[in-house]
BABASE-719219 format. One line per 4 residues: number of its first residue (from 1); their letters; for each residue x, y, z of C-alpha. Coordinates in steps of 0.25 Angstrom, whole numbers, plus 5000, padded with zeros to 4 digits. Example, Ala and Ser with C-alpha at 12.3 -4.5 7.8 and 13.67 -1.06 7.14 Angstrom:
// residues 2
1 = AS = 5049:4982:5031; 5055:4996:5029
//
This chain:
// residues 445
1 = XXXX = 4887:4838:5343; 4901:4843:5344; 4909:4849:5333; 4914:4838:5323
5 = XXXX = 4928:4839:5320; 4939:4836:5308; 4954:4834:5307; 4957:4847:5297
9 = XXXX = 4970:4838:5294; 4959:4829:5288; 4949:4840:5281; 4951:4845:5268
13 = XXXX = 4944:4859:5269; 4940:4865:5257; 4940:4881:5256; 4930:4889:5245
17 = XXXX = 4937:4892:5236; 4948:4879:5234; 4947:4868:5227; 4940:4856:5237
21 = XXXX = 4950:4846:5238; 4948:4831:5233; 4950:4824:5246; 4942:4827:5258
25 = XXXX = 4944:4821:5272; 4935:4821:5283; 4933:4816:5299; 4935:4801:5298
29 = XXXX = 4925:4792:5302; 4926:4779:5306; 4915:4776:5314; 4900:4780:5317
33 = XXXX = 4900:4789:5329; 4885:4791:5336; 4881:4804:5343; 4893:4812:5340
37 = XXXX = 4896:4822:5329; 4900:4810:5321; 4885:4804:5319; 4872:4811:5324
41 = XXXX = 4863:4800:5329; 4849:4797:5332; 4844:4800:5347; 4841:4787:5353
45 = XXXX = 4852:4779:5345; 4867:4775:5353; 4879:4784:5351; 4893:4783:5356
49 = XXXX = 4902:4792:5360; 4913:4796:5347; 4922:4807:5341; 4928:4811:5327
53 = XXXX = 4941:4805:5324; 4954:4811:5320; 4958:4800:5312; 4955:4786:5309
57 = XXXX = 4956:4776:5319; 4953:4760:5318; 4942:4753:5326; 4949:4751:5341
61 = XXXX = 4946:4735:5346; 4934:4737:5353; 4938:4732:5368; 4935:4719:5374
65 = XXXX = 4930:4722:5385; 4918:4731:5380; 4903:4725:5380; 4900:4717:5369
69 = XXXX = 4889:4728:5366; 4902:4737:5362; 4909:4725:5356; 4899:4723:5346
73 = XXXX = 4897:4739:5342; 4911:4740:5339; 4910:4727:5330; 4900:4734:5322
77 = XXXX = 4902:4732:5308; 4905:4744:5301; 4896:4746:5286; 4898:4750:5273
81 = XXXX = 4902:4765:5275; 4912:4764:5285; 4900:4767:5297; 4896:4757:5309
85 = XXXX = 4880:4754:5304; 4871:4760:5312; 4862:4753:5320; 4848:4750:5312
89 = XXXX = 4837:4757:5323; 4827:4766:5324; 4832:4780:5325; 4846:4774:5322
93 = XXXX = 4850:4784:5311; 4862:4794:5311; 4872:4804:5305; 4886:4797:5303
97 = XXXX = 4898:4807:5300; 4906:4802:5285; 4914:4814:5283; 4917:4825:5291
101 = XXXX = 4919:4841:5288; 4916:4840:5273; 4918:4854:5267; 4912:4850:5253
105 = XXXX = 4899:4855:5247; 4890:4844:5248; 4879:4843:5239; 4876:4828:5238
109 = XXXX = 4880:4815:5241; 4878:4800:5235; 4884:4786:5241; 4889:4776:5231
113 = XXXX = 4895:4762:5235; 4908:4759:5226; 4904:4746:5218; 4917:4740:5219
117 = XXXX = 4923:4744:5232; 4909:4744:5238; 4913:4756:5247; 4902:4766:5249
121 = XXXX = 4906:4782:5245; 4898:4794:5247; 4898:4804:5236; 4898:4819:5240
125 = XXXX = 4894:4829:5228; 4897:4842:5233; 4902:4857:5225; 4915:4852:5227
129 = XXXX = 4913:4839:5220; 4910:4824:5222; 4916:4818:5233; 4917:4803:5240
133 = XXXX = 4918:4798:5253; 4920:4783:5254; 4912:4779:5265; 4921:4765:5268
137 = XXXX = 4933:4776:5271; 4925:4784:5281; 4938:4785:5289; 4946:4792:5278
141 = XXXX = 4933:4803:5278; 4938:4806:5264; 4929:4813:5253; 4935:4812:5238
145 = XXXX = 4932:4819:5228; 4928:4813:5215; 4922:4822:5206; 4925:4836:5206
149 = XXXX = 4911:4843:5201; 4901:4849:5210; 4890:4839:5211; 4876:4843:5217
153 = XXXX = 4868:4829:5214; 4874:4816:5215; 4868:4801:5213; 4875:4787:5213
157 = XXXX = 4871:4775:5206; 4880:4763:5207; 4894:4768:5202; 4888:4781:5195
161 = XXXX = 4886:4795:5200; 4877:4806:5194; 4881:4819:5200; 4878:4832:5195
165 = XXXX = 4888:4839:5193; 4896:4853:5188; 4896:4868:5190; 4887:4866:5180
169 = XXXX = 4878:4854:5182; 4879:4841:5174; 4874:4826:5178; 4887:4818:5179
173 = XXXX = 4890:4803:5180; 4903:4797:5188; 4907:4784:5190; 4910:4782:5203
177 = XXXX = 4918:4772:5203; 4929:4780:5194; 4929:4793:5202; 4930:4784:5216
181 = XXXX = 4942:4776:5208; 4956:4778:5217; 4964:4781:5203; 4956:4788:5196
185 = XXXX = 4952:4797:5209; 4967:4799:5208; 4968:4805:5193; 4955:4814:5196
189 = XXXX = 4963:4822:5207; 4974:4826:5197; 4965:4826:5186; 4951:4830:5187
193 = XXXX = 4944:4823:5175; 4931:4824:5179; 4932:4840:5176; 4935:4836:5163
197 = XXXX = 4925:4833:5152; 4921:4818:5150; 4922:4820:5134; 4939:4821:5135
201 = XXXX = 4938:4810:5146; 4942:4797:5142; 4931:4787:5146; 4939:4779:5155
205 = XXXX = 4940:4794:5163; 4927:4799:5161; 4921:4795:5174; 4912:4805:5175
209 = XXXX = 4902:4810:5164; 4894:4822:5163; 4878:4818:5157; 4876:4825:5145
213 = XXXX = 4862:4834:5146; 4865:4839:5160; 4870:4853:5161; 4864:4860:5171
217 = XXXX = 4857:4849:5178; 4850:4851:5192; 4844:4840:5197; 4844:4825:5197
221 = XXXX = 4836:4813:5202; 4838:4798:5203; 4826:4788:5202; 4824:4773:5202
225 = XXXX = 4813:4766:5194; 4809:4756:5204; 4801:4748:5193; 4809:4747:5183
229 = XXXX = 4824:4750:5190; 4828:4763:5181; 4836:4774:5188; 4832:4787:5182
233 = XXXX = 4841:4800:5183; 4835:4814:5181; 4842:4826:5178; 4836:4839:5180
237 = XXXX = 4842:4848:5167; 4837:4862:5164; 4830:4857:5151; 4822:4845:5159
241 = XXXX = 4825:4830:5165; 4834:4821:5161; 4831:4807:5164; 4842:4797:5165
245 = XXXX = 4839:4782:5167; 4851:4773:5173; 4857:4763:5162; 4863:4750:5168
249 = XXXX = 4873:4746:5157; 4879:4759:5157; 4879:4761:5173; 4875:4776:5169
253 = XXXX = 4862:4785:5169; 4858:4787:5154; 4847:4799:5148; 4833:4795:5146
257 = XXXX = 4828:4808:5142; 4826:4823:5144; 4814:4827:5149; 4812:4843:5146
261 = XXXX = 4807:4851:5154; 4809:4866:5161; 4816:4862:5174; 4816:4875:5185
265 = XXXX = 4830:4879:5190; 4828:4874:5204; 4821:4860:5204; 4815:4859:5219
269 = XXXX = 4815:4843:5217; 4819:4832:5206; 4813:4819:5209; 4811:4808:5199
273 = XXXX = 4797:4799:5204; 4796:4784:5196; 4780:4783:5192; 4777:4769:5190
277 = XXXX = 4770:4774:5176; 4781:4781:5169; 4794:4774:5163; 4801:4788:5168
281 = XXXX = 4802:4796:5181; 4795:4808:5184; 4803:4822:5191; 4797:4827:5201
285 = XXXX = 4802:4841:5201; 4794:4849:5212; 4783:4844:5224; 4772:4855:5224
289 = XXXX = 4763:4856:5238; 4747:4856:5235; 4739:4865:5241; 4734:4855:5253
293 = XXXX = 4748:4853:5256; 4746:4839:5257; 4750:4834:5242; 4761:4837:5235
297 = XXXX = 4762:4839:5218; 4774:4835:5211; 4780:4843:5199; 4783:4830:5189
301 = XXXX = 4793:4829:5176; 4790:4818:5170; 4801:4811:5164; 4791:4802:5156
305 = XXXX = 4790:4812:5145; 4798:4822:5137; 4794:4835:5141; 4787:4840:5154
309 = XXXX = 4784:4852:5162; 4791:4855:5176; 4779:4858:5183; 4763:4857:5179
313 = XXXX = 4757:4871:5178; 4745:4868:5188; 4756:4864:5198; 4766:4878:5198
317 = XXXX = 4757:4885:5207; 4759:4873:5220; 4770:4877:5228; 4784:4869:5228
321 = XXXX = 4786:4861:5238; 4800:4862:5244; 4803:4848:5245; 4814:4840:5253
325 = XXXX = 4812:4827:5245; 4803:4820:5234; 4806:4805:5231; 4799:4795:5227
329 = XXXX = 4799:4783:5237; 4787:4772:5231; 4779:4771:5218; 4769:4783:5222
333 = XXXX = 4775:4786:5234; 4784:4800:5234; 4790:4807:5247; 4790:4822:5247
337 = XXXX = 4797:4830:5258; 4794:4845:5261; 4795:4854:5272; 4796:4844:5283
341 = XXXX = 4786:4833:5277; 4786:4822:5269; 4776:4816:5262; 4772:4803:5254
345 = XXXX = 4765:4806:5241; 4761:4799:5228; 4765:4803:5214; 4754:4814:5214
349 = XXXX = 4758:4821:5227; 4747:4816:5235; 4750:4812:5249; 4751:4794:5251
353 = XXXX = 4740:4788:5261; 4745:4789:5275; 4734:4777:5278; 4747:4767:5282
357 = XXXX = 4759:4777:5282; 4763:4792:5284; 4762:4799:5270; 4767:4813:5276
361 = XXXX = 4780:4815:5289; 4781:4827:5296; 4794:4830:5300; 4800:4841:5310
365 = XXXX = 4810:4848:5301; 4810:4853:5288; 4815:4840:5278; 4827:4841:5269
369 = XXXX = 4830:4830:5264; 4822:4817:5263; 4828:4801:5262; 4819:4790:5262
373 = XXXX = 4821:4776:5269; 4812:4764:5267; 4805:4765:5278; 4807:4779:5283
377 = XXXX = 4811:4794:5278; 4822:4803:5283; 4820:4816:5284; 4833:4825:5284
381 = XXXX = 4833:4839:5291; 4845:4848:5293; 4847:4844:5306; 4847:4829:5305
385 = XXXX = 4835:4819:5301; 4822:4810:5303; 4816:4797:5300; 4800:4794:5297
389 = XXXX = 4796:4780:5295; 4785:4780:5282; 4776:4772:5290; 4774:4779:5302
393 = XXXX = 4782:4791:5302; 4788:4789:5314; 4805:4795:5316; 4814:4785:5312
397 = XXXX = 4826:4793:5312; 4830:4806:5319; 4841:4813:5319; 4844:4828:5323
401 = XXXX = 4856:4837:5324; 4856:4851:5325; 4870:4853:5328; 4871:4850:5312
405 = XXXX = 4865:4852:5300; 4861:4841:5291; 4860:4839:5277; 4858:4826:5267
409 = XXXX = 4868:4825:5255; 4863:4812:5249; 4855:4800:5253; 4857:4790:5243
413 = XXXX = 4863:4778:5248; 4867:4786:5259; 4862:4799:5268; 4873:4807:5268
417 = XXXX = 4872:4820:5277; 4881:4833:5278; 4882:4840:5289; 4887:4854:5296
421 = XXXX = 4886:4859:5309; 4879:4873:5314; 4890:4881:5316; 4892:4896:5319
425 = XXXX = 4893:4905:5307; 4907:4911:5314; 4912:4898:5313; 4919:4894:5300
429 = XXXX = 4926:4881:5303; 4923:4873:5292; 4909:4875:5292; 4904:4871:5277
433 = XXXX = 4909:4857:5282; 4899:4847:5283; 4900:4833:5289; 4894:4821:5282
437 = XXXX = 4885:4810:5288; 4878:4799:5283; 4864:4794:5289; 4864:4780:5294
441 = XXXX = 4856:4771:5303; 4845:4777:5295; 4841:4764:5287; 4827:4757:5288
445 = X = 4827:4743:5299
//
């Protein structure tokens, strides 16, 4: 793939030591481009011939005199985001380029669709801030800044946004709704109210709120109840778990209870698993390998009680496994990826009967980060990714690109990449810039 290039009229660059600016503008993208360095795509899928755009230009008429076959691609009609759809096919996934030659420090990402415009936005939480890219205004390729506070974790529901926050660390709730409005975006460049505490705030100003109990927070985790319909929030805190249930009339997440407990400095996972039993989650905290190698044992929290250990004491002396991804995918069923496998175990760690599908993938890379489908599981490596069906474990997907390294910020609603090319270590023309994709084609038939 060849060098991608920018307009540095368009590119804000952001030095170390300045202040990085509010408005950030990228390549413009008004199209999907297949097998160029706009879009890495799936061997055995099309691709046409394209390049990167200076500036925005409108469709051109397609001509009368082409086949009826090119008549009707150019008729396509375009989807949500701004983005032709991809053709719904086996091995039909791909790498589509939404912002070109970021310079931020990416830490994570969230989508959010606007409830009264409808358009879809991709949140950025990064060192530098939060930042939003509307995806119905790909052509302007133009990141805003909405929040000024570093932000390592982000999660969106409806029009809210718990973000952890701060220098030093505190849950925080936005309305997303107010920090998107046009006006008050406006007042926030002259006058950055979200530095300033929500107690001299008036109310109709306080659009962000900082939850009490939270200083110093690590870690967080997001679950639904799927037999009862709660939405669970826990928040790993030096003194134990908080546990924060979703309350409807409110539209906010309120505290249930603290469940004390010595939490380590460095929490290796923080999953919440729904037993079917208990009215509360339990954390898992750590996955320790047995000594066969086959089974797994989980280090529980449970949430159900007021105080709890972190670990039992029979268990310290297992190894920890360095895990990828736990998550909980059916009422006994949990996937754990390690190394370069993933297995299907029950609550208790024991590998699921294979008698009608594959309990156990074997991958050919080293796994970092796991997103599962309804029918299959994508694998992400650093140089692209892999599809396995669950009921034969055959590739779905597979796409590989060594010319760049690859790695998921969020995978919500939507995947979103970043991207940066192996470079020489004597060059230094921009190279902490990353280019972001989002992955599509990737959904189930």
């Amino acid at each position: 793939l060849s060098n991608a290039r920018y307009d540095e009229g368009q590119t804000l660059q952001v030095n170390g030591s300045g202040t990085p600016p509010d408005l950030l503008l990228g390549h413009t993208l008004n199209r999907l481009l297949l097998g160029d360095e706009e879009t890495v795509q799936l061997q055995g899928c099309y691709s046409s011939s394209g390049s990167d755009s200076e500036s925005y230009l409108p469709p051109v008429p397609p001509d009368r005199r082409r086949s009826k076959e090119h008549r009707s691609r150019a008729n396509v009609r375009q989807s949500a985001f701004g983005l032709p759809p991809t053709p719904k096919v086996v091995m039909g996934a791909c790498f589509s380029k939404i912002f070109n030659q970021c310079p931020l420090n990416i830490q994570c990402s969230a989508s959010w669709i606007h409830s009264e415009t409808k358009e879809q936005h991709i949140l950025i939480g990064a060192s530098e801030g939060i930042y939003s890219l509307n995806l119905n205004e790909l052509h302007e390729a133009t990141l805003r800044r909405v929040c000024f506070r570093p932000c390592s974790w982000m999660y969106v529901y409806k029009d809210t946004l718990m973000a952890i926050q701060g220098r030093t660390t505190h849950l925080y709730r936005h309305s997303l709704i107010s920090l998107h409005s046009a006006n008050l975006t406006n007042r926030l460049s002259s006058l950055p109210l979200d530095r300033l505490p929500a107690k001299i705030l008036p109310r109709r100003l306080a659009i962000s709120c900082r939850v009490a109990n939270t200083k110093g927070c690590t870690r967080c985790c997001v679950a639904l109840n799927p037999f009862h319909g709660h939405r669970f929030l826990a928040v790993a805190i030096s003194t134990g778990i908080l546990l924060m249930q979703w309350y409807e009339p409110l539209q906010k997440f309120l505290r249930i209870k603290l469940v004390e407990c010595t939490m380590p400095s460095l929490i290796p996972v923080f999953e919440m698993f729904i037993p079917v039993e208990h009215q509360y989650p339990v954390v898992c905290c750590g996955v320790r390998a047995e000594p066969s190698g086959k089974h797994v044992v989980f280090d529980y929290i449970d949430l159900n009680i007021t105080e709890t250990s972190f670990s039992k004491p029979h268990l310290l002396n297992l190894p920890l496994l360095d895990v990828s991804a736990v998550q909980q995918l059916q009422k006994d069923v949990v996937l754990v990826a390690h190394g370069d496998k993933v297995k299907l175990v029950n609550f208790k760690g024991k590998l699921k009967s294979s008698r009608y599908a594959p309990a156990e993938f074997e991958f050919p890379f080293k796994i970092e980060r796991i997103v599962c489908l309804s029918d299959s599981v994508l694998a992400f490596h650093k140089y692209g990714m892999q599809g396995r069906s669950f009921i034969d474990s055959k590739i779905t997907q597979d796409i590989e690109d060594k010319s760049q390294e690859y790695r998921v910020i969020g995978s919500d609603r939507l995947i979103v990449l970043e991207s940066h090319r192996q470079v020489d270590s004597t060059q230094s023309d921009n190279q902490n810039a990353v280019n972001l994709y989002i992955l599509s084609g990737h959904e189930s038939m």
